[in-house]
ROSE-4610 file (N, C-alpha, C; in Angstrom, 1 decimal, always signed):
// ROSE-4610
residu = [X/X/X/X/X/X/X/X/X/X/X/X/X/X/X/X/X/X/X/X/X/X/X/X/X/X/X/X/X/X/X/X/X/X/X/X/X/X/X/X/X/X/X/X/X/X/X/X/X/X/X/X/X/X/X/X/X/X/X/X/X/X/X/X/X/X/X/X/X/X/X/X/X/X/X/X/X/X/X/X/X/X/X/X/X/X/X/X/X/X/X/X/X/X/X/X/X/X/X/X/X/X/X/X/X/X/X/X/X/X/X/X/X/X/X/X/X/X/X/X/X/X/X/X/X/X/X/X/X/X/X/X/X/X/X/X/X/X/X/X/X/X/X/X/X/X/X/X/X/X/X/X/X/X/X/X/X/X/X/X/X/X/X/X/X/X/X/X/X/X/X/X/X/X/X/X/X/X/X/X/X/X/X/X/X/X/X/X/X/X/X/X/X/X/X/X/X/X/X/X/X/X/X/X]
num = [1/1/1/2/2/2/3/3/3/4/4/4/5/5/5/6/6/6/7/7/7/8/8/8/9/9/9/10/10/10/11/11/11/12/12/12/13/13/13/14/14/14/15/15/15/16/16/16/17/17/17/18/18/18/19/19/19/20/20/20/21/21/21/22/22/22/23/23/23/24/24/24/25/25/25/26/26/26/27/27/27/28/28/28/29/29/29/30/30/30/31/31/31/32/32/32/33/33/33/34/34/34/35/35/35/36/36/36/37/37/37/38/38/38/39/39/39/40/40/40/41/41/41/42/42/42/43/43/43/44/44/44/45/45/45/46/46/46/47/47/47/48/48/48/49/49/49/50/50/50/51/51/51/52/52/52/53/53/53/54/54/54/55/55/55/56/56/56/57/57/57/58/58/58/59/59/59/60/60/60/61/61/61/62/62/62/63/63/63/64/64/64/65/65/65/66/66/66/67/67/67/68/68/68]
x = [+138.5/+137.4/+136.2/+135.2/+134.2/+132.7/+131.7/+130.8/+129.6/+128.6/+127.4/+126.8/+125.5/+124.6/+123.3/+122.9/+121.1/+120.4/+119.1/+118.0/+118.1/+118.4/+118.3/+118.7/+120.1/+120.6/+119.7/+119.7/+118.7/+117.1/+116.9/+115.0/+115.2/+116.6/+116.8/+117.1/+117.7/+118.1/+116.8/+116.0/+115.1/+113.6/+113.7/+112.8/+113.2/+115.0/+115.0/+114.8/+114.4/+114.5/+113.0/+112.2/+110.8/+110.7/+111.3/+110.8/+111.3/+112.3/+112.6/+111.6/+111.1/+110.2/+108.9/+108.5/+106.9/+106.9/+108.6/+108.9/+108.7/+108.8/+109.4/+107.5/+107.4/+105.6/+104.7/+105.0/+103.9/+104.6/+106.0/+106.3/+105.4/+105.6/+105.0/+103.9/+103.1/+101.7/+101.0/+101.9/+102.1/+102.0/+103.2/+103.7/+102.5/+102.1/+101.1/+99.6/+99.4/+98.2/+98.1/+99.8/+99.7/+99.7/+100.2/+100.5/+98.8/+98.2/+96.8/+95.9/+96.0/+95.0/+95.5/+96.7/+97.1/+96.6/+96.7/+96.0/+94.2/+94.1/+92.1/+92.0/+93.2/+92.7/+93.1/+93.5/+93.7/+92.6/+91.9/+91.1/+89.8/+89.4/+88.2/+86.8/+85.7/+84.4/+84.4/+84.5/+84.5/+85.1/+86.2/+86.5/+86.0/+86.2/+85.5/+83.8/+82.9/+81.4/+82.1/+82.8/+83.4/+83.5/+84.0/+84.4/+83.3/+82.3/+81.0/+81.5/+82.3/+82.4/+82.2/+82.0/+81.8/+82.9/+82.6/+84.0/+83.5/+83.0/+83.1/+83.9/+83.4/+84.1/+85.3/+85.8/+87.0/+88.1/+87.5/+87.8/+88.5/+87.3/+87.3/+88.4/+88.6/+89.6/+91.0/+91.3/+92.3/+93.0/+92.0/+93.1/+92.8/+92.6/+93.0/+94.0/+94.4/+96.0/+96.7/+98.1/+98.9/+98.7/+98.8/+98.9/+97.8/+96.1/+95.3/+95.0]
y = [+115.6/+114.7/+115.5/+115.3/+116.4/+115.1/+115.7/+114.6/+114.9/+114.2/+114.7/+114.2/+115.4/+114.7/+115.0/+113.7/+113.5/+112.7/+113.2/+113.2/+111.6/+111.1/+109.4/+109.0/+109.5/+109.1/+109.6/+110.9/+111.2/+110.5/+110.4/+109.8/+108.5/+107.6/+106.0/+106.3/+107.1/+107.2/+107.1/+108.5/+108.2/+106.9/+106.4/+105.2/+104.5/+104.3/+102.9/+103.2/+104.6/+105.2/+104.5/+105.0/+105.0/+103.7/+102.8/+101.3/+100.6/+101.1/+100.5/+101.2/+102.1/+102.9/+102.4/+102.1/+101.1/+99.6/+99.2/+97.6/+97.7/+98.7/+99.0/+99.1/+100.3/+100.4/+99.1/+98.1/+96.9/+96.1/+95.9/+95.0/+96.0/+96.5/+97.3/+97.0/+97.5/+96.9/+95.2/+94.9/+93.3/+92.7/+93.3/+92.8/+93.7/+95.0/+95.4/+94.4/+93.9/+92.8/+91.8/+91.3/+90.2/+90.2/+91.1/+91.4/+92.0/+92.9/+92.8/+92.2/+91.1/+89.6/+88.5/+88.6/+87.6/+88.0/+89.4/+89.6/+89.7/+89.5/+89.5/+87.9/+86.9/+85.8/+85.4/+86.3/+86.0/+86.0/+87.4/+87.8/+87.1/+86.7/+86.3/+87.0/+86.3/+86.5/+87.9/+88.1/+89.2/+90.3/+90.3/+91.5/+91.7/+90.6/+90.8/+91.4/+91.4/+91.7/+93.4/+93.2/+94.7/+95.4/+95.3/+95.8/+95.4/+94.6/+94.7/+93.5/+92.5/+91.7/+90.0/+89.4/+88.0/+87.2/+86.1/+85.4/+84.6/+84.5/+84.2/+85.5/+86.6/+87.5/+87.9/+87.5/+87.7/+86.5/+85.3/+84.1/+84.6/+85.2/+85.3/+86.3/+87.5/+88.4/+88.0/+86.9/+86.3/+85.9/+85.2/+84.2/+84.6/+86.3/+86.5/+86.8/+87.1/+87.2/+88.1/+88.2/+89.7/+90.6/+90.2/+91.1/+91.6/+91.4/+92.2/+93.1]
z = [+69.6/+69.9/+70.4/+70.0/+70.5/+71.1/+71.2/+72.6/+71.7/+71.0/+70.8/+71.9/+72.1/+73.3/+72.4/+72.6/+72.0/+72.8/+72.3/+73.1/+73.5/+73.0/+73.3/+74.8/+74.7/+76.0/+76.9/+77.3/+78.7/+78.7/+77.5/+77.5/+77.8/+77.5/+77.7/+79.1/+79.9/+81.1/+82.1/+81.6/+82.7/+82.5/+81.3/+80.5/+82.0/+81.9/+83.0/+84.1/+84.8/+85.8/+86.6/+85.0/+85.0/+85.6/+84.9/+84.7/+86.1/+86.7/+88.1/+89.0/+88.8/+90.1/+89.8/+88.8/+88.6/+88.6/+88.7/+89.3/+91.1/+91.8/+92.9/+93.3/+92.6/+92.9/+93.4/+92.1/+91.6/+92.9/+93.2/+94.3/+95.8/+95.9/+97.3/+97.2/+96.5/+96.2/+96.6/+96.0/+95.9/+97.5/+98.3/+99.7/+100.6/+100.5/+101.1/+101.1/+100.0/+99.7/+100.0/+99.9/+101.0/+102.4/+103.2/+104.5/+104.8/+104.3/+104.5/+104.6/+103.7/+103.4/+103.8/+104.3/+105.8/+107.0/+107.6/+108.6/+108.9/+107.4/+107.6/+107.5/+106.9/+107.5/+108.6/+110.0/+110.8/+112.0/+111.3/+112.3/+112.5/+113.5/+114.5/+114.5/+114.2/+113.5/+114.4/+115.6/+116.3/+116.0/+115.0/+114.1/+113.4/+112.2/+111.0/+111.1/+112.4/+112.3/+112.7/+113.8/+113.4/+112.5/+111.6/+110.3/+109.0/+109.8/+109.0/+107.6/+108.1/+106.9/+107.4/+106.3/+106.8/+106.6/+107.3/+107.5/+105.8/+105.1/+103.5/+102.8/+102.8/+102.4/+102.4/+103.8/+104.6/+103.3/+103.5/+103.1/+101.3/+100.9/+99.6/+99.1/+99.8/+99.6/+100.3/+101.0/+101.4/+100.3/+99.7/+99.1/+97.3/+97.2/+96.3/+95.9/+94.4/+94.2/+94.5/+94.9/+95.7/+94.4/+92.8/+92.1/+92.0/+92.2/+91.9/+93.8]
């Protein structure tokens, strides 16, 4: 009995390797945007002029989407 080893196996190996660490990426991403843009709709005109933003802008980037 002898074993061929071809390129397939190790390139399909790290393909899925790939594909779970840019699943893993886009979710982090995701939860960082939301946990961000829940805390800017939390905050009080007195931060937001802090931070030089208005409570429309605030408003606007709230309630955009986690994926963008």
């Amino acid at each position: 009995m002898s074993i061929s080893l071809t390129r397939s196996g190790p390139v399909m190996h790290r393909r899925q390797v790939s594909l779970v660490a840019t699943v893993r990426e886009h979710l982090a991403r995701a939860w960082r945007n939301f946990t961000t843009r829940r805390d800017l709709a939390e905050m009080d005109d007195r931060m937001l002029k802090d931070l030089g933003i208005s409570r429309a802008q605030a408003h606007f980037e709230a309630n955009r989407s986690i994926w963008r």
